[in-house]
N, C-alpha and C positions, 0 to 999 in steps of 0.2 A: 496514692502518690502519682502526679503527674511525670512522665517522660518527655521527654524532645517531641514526642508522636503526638501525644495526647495534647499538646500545647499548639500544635501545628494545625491538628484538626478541629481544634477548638476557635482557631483564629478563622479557620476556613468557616466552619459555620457562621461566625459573628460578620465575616464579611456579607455572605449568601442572603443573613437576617436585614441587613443593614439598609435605610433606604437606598434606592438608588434615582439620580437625575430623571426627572419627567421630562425634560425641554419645553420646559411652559414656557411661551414671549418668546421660543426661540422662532428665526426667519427659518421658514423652509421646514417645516416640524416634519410634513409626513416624508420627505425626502431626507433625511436627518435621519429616521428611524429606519427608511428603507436598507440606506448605507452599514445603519451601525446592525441589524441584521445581518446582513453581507459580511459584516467585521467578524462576526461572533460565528458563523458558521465557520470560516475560516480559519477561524483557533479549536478546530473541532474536528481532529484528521480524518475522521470514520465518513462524516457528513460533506466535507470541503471535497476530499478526493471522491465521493461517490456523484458529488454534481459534473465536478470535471471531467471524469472518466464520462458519464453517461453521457457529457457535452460533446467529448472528444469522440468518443468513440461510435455510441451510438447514431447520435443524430447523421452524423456525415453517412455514414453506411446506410443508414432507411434512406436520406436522400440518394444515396447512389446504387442502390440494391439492384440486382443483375437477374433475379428470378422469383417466385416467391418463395421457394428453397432457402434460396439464399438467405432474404428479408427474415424470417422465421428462426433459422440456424443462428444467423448472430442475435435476433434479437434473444430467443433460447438462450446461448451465454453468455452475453454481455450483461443481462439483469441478473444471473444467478452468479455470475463470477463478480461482478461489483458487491453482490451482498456478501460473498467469499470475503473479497478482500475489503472489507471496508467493515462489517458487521460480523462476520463469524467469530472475531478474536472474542471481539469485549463481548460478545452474549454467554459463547463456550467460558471465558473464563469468570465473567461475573456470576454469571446464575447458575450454569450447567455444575459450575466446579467449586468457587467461593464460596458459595451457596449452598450446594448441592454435595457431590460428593467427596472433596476435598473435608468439607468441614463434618462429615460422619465417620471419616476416619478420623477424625484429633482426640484425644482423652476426653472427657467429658466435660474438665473443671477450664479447659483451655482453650474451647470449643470458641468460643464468643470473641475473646480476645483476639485468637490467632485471624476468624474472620475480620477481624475492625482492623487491623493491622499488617494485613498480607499485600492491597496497596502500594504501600508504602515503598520507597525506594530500596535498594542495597544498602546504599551508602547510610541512607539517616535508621537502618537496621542494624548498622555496625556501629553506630556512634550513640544509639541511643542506651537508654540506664538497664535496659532488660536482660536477667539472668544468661548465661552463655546459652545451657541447655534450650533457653526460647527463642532466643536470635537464631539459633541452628537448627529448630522445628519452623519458622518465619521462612528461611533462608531455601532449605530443600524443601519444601511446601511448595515453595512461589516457585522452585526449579520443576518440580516434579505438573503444576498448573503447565509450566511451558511445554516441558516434555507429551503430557497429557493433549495437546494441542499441535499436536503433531497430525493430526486430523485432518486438520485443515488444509494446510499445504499435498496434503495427499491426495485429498478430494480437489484439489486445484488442477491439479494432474492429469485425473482421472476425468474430468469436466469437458473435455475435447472429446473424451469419448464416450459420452452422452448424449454430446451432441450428434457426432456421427452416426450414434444410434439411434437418437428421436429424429434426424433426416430421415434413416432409409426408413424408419416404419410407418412416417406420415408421409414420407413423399415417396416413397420407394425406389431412393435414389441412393448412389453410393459414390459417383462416378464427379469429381468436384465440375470435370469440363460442363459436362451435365445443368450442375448446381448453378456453377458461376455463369452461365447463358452463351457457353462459346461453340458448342458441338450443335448443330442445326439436327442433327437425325436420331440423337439424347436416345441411343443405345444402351444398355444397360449389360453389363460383364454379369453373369447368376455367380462366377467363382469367387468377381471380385466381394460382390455383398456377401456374399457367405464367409469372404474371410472380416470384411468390417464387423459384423455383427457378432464373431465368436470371438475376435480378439477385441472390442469393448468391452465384453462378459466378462473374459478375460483380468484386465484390468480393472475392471468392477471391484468383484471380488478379492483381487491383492490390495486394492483399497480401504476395504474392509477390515481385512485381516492385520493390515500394519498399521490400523487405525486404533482395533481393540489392542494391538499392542504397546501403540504409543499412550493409550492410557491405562494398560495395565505398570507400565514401567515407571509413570508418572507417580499414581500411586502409591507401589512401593519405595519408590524412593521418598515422599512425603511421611509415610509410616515409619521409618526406619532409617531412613537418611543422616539423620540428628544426632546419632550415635557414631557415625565415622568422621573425621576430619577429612579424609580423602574425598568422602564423597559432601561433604559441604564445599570444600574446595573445588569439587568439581560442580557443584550447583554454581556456587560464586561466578565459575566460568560460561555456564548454561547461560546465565543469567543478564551476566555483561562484559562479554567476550572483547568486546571495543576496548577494553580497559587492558584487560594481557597482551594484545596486539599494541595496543600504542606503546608496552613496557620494552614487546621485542623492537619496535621501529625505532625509536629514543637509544637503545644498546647498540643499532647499527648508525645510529647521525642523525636520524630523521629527528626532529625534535619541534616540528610546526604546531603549534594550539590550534591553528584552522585544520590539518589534518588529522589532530585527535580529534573534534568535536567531533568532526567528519567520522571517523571509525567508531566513537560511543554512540552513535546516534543511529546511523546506520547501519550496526550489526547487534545495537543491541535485544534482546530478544525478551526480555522481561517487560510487561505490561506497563502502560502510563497510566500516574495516577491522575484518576480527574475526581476531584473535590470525594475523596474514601470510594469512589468505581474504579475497576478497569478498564481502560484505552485501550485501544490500539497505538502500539508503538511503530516509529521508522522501521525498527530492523524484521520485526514481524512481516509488515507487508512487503521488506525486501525477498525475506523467504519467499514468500506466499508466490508472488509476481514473478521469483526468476523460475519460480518448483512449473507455472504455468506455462513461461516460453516451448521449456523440452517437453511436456504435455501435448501443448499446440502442435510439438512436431512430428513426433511421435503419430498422433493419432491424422496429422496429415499426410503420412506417408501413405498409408491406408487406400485413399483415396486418389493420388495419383500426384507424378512429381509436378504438375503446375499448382497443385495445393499446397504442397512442402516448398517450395521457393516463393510463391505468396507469404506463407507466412514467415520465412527469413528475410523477406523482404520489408515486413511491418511491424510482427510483435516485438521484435529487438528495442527497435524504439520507443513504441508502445510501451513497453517494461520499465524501459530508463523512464519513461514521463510518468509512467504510475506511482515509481518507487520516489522521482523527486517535485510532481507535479508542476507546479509553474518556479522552483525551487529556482533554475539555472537563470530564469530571467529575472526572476527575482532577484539574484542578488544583484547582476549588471545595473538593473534598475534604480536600486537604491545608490550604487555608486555614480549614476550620474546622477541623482537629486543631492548628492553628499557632497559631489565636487561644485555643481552648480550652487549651494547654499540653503535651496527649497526644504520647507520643514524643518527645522534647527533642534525644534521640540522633542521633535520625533527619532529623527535620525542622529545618530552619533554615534564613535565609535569609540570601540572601548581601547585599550592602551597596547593589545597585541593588532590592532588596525578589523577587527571584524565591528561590522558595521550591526547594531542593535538596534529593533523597533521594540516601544513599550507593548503591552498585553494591554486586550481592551479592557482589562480588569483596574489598569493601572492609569488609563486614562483619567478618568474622576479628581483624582490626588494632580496630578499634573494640569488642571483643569483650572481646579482652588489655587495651586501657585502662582500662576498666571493672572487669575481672577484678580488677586488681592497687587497681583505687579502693575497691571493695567487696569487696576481697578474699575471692574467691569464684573458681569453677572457669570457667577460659575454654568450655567445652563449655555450661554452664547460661548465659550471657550470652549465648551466641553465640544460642543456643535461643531466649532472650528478643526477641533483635534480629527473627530470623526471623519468629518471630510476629508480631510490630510491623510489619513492612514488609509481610506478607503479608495484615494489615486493612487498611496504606493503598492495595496492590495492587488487592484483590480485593474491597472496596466498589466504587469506581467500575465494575471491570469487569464487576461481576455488573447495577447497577445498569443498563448501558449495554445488554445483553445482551438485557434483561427492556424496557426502551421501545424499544429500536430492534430487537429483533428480532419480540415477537408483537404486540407492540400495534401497530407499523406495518404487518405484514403482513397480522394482522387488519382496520386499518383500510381500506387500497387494495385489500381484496378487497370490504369493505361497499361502500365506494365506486364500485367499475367495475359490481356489480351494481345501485347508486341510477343510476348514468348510463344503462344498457341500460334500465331500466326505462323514465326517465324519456323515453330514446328512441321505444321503442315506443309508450307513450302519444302522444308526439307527431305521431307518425308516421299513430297510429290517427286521432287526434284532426284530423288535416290541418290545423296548424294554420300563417296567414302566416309566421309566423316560421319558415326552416328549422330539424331538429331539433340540426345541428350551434351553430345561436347560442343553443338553448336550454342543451345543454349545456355551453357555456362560460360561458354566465352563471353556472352552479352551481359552478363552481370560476375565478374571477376569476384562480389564475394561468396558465391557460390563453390568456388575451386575448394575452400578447406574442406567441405561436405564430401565432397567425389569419392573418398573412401568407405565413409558412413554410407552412401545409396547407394555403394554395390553390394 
């Protein structure tokens, strides 16, 4: 007997099978194809934010790299923290777990099923025809997969301080003024490396341990979950937490559809389906991205407070562009193609005013309408639409690229060097005030930290 699921994924394959447009006789073929590559990575969050990130982040930093220390250190975590946040989710929960261990624990006869179907959403797991007992083995499964992946965001953490550990041993460096090329005589403290090197051990190891525990918890809740209502209701909330928060905001007035989407999307924690795999979902990589800020900070303390206000000065924002990538200009974007009239096709909005672009999936069918309106070759329409989606793609993206990648990097490097300056002089200068309140006075958001760095 087919379900809601089984009909859903059965349409997904018939699409995947299906031909799809060559652009034969279309003008511009290999630029055509170039664009609609560019389209499709874009609908692909693991792959879109890993080129962005490595655009943003890395490239400005090798051009502007300050020692070889330096150069080395971020390139060290910018490719393993991109592969963190962009590929850990969907590999831990498609193979590691779907796959792997999740599915050795299920009874034997339910084994197959519960994998083809764990995917799937909440919502179309509560709506669909299957026994309660299986919806609630589905339900804590897919909770306990999350819980299970609590790994990730730990090792996220922990990743500054791998860093600061593969520094001192291939450079024998602990010291950031050192790192970053500002101290001319790159003295080295023996106390201070000796304290970097035993508190990344340190937190190594608690990484470890809250790792095997977030998948021992995982587990049993997947084992045994299915028998409590309490704890399916609390999977329900592991799972999509956006949905009990938009209930309490809605009881106190808040009642906007653009701020629920905003909270389902963004906090939600359970895996996207892509075509019967797991995704990496928004709220995932919100964990992931804010669990790395206090990581960053943490382990730049370590090394000296021009490290620790560098990176208050950069990851903040860095976090915000990872968790919405070219999102905020992206929408500006579309509302001025929306007021100006450009792209009709494309753009519109739906009746609470949020503004919808089709999926490149959905182009094709929109292509044949057009075709048969202007009677004209579905392949030139199709063409057309491509282009069109790939200005309102790749303005914002480039735009996002170009301020958050050199111009911020640029900037927190002018700035940690205005700070050492202004250190030194003060230092020189022996003046009442110590040098640490001079330099927080030059960056006023440093004042909330002042209790934290004592």
């Amino acid at each position: 007997m087919y379900t809601r699921i089984n009909l859903l994924q059965n349409n997904r394959q018939q699409y995947k099978n299906s031909p799809q447009p060559s652009f034969k006789g279309s003008t511009g073929n290999g630029t055509i194809k170039i664009l609609d590559a560019f389209i499709k990575s874009q609908e692909n969050l693991s792959s879109t934010r890993f080129i962005q990130d490595t655009a943003t982040n890395w490239v400005p930093k090798a051009l502007l790299s300050r020692s070889k220390a330096d150069f080395w250190e971020f390139t060290f975590l910018e490719f393993l923290e991109s592969g963190l946040f962009y590929y850990a989710a969907p590999f831990f929960g498609e193979h590691l777990y779907k796959k792997g261990l999740f599915k050795a624990i299920q009874p034997k006869n339910l084994k197959e099923n519960i994998v083809k179907n764990i995917p799937e959403s909440l919502e179309t797991i509560k709506k669909s025809n299957f026994d309660k007992n299986f919806k609630n083995r589905l339900i804590t499964s897919k909770a306990g997969m999350v819980a299970a992946c609590l790994a990730i965001p730990v090792l996220e953490y922990t990743l500054s301080f791998a860093k600061n550990l593969f520094t001192l041993k291939v450079f024998k460096t602990s010291d950031f003024n050192n790192i970053a090329n500002l101290n001319k005589d790159k003295k080295e403290d023996i106390n201070q490396q000796k304290h970097v090197e035993s508190h990344a051990k340190k937190e190594l190891l608690k990484a470890g341990l809250l790792s095997a525990a977030g998948i021992g918890t995982g587990m049993a809740l997947a084992i045994g979950g299915h028998k409590s209502d309490k704890l399916v209701k609390l999977s329900e909330g592991i799972l999509e937490p956006g949905e009990k928060l938009a209930k309490l905001f809605e009881k106190a007035g808040i009642k906007s559809p653009k701020f629920k989407k905003f909270l389902k999307d963004y906090t939600k924690l359970d895996f996207e389906n892509n075509n019967g795999k797991l995704a990496l979902s928004k709220g995932q990589l919100a964990v992931i991205a804010t669990t790395g800020l206090f990581g960053y900070s943490n382990a730049a303390k370590d090394r000296g407070k021009l490290d620790f206000y560098e990176v208050w000065t950069r990851v903040p924002l860095v976090v915000l562009y990872t968790i919405f990538g070219s999102a905020i200009f992206d929408e500006g974007f579309k509302k001025i193609l929306a007021k100006k009239g450009y792209f009709p096709e494309l753009i519109k909005k739906d009746k609470n005013g949020i503004i919808n672009v089709p999926s490149r999936k959905e182009l094709p069918e929109i292509a044949e309408k057009l075709a048969k309106k202007n009677n004209s070759a579905v392949d030139k329409e199709l063409g057309s639409l491509i282009k069109q989606k790939a200005v309102i793609t790749g303005v914002p993206y480039a735009f996002s690229i170009v301020v958050m990648g050199f111009t911020l990097s640029a900037i927190t490097r002018l700035w940690t060097k205005i700070r050492y300056n202004k250190q030194i002089k003060d230092s020189k200068n022996d003046t009442k005030q110590p040098p640490i309140e001079n330099i927080m006075k030059m960056s006023p958001v440093f004042e909330g930290f002042k209790n934290h760095l004592k």
